[in-house]
CHARMM internal coordinates of N, CA and C (Angstrom, degrees):
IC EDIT
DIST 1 N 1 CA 1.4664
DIST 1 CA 1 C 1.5372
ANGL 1 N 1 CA 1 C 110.36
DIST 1 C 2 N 1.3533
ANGL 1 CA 1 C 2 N 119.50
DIHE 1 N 1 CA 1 C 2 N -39.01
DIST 2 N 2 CA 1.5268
ANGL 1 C 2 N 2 CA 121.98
DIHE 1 CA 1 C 2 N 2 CA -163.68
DIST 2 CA 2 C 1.5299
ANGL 2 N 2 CA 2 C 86.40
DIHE 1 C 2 N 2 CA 2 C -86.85
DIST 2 C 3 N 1.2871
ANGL 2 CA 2 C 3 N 132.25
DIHE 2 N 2 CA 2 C 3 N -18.27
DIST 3 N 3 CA 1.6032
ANGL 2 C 3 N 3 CA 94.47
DIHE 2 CA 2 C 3 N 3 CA -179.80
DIST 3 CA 3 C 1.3792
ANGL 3 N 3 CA 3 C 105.73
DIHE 2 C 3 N 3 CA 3 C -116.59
DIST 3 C 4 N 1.8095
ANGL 3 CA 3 C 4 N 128.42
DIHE 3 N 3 CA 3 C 4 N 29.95
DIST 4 N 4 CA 1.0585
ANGL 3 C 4 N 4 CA 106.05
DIHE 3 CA 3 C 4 N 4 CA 140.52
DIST 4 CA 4 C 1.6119
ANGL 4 N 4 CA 4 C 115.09
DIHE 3 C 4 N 4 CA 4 C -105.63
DIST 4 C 5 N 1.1178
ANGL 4 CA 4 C 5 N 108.87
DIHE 4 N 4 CA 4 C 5 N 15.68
DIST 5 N 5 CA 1.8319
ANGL 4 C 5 N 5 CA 105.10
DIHE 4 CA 4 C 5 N 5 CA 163.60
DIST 5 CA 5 C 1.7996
ANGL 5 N 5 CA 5 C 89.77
DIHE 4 C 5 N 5 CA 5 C -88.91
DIST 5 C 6 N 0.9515
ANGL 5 CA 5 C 6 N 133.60
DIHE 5 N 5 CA 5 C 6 N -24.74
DIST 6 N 6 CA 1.4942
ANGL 5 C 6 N 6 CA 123.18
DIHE 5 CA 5 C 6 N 6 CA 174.38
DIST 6 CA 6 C 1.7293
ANGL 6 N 6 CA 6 C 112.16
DIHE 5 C 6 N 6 CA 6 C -47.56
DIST 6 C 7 N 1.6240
ANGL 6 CA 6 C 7 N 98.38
DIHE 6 N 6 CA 6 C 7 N -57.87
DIST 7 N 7 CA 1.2023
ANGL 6 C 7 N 7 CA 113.97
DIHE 6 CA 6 C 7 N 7 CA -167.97
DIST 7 CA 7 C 1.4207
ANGL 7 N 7 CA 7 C 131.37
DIHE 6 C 7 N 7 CA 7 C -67.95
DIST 7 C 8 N 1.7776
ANGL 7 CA 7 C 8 N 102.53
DIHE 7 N 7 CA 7 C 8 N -39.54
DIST 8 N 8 CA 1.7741
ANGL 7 C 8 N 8 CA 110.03
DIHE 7 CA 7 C 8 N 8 CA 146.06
DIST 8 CA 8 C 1.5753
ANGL 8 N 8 CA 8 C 111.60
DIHE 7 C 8 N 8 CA 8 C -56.71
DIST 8 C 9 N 0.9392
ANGL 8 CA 8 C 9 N 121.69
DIHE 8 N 8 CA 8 C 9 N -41.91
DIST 9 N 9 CA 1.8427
ANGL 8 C 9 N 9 CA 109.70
DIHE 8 CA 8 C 9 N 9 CA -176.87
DIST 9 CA 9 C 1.9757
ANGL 9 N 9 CA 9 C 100.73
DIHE 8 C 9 N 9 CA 9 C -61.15
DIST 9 C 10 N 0.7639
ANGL 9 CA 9 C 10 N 128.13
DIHE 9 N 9 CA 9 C 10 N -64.10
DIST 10 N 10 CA 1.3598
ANGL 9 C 10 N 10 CA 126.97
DIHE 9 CA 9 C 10 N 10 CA 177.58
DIST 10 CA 10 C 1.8830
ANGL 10 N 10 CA 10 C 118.11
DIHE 9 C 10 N 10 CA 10 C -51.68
DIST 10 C 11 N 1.3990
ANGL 10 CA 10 C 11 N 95.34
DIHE 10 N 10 CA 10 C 11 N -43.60
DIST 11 N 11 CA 1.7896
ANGL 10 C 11 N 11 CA 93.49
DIHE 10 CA 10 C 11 N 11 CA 163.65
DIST 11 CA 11 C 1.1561
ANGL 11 N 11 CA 11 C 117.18
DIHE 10 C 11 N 11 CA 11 C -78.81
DIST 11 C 12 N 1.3525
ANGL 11 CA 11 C 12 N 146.47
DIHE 11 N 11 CA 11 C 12 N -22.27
DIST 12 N 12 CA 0.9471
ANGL 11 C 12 N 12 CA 148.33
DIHE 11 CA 11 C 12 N 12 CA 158.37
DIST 12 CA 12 C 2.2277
ANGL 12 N 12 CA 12 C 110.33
DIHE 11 C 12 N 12 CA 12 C -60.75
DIST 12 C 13 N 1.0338
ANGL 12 CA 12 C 13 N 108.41
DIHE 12 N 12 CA 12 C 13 N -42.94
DIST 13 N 13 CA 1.3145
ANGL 12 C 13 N 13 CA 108.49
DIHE 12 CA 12 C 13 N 13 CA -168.75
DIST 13 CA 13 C 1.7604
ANGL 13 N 13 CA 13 C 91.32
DIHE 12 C 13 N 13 CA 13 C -70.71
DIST 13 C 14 N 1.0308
ANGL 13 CA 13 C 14 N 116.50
DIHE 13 N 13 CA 13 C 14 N -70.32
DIST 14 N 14 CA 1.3499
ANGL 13 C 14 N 14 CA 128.63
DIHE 13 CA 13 C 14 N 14 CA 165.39
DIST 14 CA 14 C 1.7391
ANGL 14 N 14 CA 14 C 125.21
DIHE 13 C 14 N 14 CA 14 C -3.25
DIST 14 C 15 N 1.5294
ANGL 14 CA 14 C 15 N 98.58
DIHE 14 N 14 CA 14 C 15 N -55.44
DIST 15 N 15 CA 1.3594
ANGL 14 C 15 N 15 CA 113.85
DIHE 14 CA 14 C 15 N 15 CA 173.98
DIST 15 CA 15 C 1.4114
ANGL 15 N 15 CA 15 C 101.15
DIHE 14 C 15 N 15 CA 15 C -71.45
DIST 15 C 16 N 1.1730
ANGL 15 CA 15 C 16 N 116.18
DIHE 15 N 15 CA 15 C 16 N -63.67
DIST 16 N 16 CA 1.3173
ANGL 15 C 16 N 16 CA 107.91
DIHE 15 CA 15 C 16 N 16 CA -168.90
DIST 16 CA 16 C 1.7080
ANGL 16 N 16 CA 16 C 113.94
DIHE 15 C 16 N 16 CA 16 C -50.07
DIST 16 C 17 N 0.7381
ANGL 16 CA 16 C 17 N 102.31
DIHE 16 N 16 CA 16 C 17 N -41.53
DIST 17 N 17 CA 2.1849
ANGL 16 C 17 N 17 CA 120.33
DIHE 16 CA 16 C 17 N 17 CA 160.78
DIST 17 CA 17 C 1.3828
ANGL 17 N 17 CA 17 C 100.12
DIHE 16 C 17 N 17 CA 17 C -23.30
DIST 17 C 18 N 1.4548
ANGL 17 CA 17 C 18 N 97.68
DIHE 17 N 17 CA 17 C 18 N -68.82
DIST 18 N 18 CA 1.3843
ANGL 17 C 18 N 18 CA 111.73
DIHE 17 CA 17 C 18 N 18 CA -152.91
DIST 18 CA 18 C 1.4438
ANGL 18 N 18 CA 18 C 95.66
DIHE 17 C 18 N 18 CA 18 C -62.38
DIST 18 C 19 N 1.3134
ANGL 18 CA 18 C 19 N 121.97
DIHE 18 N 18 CA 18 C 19 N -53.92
DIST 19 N 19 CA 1.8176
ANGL 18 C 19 N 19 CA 119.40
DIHE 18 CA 18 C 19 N 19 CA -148.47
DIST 19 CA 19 C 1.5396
ANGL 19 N 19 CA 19 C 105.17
DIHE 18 C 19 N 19 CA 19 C -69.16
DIST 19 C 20 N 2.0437
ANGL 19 CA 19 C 20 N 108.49
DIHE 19 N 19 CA 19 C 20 N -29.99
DIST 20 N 20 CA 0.7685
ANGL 19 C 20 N 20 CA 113.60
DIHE 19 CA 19 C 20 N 20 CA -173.78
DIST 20 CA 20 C 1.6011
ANGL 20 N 20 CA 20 C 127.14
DIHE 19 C 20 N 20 CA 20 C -73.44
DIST 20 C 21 N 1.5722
ANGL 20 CA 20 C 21 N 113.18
DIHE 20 N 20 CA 20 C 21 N -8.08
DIST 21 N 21 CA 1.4385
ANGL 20 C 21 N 21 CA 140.13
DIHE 20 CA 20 C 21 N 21 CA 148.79
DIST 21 CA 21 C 1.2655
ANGL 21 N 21 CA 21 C 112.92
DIHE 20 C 21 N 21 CA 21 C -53.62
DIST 21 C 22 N 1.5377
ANGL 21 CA 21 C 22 N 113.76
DIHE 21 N 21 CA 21 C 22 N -64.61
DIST 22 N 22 CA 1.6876
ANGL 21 C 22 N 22 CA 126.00
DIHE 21 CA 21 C 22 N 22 CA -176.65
DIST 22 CA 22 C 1.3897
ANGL 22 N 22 CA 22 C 97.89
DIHE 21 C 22 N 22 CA 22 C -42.97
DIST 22 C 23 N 1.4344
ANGL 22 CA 22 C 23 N 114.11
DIHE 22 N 22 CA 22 C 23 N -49.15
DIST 23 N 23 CA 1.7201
ANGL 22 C 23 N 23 CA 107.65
DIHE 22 CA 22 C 23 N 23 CA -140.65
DIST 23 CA 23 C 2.0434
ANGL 23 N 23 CA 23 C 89.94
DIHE 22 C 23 N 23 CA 23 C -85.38
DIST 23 C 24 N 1.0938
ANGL 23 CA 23 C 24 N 94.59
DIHE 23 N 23 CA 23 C 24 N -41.93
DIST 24 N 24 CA 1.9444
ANGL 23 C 24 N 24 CA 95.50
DIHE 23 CA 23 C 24 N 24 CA 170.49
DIST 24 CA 24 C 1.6263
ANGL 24 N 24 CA 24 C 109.73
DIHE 23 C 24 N 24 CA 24 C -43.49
DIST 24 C 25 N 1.4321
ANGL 24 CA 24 C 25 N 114.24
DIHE 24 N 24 CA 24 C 25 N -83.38
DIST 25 N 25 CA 1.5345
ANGL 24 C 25 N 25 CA 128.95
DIHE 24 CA 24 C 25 N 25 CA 155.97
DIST 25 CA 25 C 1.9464
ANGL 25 N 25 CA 25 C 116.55
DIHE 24 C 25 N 25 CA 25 C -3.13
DIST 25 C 26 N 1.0713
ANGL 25 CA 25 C 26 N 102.91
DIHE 25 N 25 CA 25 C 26 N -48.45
DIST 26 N 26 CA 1.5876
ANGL 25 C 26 N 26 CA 135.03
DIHE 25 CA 25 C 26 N 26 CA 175.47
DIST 26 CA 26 C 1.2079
ANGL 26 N 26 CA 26 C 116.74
DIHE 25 C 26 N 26 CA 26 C -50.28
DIST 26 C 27 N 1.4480
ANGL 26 CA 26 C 27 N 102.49
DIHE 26 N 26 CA 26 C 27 N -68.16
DIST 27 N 27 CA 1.4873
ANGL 26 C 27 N 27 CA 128.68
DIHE 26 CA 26 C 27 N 27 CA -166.11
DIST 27 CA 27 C 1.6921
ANGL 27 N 27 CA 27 C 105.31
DIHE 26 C 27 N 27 CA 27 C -78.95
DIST 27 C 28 N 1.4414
ANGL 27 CA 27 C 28 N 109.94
DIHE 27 N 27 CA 27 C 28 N -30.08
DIST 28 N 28 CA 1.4707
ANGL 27 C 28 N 28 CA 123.07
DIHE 27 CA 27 C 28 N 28 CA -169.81
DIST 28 CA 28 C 1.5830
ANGL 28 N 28 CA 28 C 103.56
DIHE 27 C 28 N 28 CA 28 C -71.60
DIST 28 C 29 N 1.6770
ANGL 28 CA 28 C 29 N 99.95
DIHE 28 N 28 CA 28 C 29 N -32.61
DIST 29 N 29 CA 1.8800
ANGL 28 C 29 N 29 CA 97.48
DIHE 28 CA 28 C 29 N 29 CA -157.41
DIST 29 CA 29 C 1.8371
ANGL 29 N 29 CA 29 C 75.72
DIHE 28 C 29 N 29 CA 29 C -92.37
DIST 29 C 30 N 1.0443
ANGL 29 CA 29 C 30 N 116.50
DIHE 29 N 29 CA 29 C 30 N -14.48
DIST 30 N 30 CA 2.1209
ANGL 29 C 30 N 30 CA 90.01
DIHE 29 CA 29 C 30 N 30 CA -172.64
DIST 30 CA 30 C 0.9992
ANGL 30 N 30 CA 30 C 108.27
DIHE 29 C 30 N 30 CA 30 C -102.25
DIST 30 C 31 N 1.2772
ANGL 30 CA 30 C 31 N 110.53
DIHE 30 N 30 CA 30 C 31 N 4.39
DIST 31 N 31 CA 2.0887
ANGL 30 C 31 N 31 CA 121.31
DIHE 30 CA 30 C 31 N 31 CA 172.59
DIST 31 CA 31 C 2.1297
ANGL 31 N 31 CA 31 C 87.93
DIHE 30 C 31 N 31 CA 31 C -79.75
DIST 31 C 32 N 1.5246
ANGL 31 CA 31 C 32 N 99.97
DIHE 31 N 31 CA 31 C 32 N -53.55
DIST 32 N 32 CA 1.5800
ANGL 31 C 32 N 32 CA 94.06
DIHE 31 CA 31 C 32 N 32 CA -158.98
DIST 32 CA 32 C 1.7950
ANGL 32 N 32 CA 32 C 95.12
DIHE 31 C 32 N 32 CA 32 C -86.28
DIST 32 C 33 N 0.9077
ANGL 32 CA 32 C 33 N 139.80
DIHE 32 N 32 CA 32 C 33 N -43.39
DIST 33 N 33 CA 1.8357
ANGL 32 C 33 N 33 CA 133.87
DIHE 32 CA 32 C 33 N 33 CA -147.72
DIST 33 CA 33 C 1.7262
ANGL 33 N 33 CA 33 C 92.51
DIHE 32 C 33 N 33 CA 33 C -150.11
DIST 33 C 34 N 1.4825
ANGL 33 CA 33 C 34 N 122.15
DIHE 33 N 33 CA 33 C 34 N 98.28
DIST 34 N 34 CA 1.2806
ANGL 33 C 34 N 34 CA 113.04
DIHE 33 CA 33 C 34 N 34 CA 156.49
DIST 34 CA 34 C 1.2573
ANGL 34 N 34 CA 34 C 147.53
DIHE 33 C 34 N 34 CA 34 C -9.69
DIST 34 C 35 N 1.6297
ANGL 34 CA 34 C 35 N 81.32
DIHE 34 N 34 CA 34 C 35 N -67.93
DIST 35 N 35 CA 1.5448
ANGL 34 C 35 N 35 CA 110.96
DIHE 34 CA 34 C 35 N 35 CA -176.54
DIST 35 CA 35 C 1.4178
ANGL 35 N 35 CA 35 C 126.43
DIHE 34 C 35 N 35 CA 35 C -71.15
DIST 35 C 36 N 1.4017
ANGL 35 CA 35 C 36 N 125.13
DIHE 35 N 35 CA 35 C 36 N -7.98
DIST 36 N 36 CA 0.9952
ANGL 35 C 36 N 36 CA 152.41
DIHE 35 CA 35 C 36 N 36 CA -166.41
DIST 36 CA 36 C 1.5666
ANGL 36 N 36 CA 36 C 88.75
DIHE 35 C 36 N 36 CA 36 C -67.14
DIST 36 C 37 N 1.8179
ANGL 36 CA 36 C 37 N 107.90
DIHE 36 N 36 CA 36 C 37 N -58.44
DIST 37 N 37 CA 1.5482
ANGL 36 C 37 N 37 CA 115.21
DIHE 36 CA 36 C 37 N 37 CA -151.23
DIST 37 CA 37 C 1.2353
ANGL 37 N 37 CA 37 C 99.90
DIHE 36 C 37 N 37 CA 37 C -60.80
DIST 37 C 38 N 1.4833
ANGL 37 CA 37 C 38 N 130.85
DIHE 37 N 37 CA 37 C 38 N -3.89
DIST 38 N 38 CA 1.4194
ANGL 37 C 38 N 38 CA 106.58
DIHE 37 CA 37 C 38 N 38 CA -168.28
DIST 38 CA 38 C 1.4283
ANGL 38 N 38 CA 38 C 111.15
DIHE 37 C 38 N 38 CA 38 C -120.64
DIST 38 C 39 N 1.6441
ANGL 38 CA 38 C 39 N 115.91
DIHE 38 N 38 CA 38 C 39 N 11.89
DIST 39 N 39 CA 1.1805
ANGL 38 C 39 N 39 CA 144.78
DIHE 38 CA 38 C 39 N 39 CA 141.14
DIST 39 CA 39 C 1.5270
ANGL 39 N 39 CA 39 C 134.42
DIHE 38 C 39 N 39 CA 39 C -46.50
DIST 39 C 40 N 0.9532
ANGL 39 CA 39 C 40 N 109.50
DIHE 39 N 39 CA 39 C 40 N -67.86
DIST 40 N 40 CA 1.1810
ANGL 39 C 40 N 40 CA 157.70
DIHE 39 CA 39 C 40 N 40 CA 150.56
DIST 40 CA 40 C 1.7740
ANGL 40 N 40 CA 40 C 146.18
DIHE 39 C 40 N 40 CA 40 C -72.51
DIST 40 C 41 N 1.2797
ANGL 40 CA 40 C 41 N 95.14
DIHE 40 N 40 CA 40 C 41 N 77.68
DIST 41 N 41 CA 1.4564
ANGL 40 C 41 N 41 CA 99.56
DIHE 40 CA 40 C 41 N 41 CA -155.67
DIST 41 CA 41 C 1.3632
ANGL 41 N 41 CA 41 C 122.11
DIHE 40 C 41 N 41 CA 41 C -119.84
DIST 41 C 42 N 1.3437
ANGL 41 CA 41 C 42 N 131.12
DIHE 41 N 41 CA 41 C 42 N 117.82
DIST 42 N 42 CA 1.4573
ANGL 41 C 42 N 42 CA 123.20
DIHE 41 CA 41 C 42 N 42 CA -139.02
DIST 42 CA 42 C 1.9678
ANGL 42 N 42 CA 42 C 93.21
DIHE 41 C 42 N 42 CA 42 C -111.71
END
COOR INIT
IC SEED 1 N 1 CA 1 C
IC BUILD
């Protein structure tokens, strides 16, 4: 039991990782190419 509350705490941190990449990634392509953002959608 204790190490799959381990394992949601790390997938959970993880995701948040991730989106928090997407949403950087995001911001980077509508700083450089608009059109990109609507390509590309995180």
């Amino acid at each position: 039991a204790k190490r799959g509350g381990f394992w949601r705490k790390v997938g959970r941190k993880l995701g948040k990782g991730i989106r928090k990449i997407g949403k950087t990634i995001k911001s980077q392509l509508g700083k450089f190419r608009p059109r990109l953002q609507y390509r590309y959608q995180f």
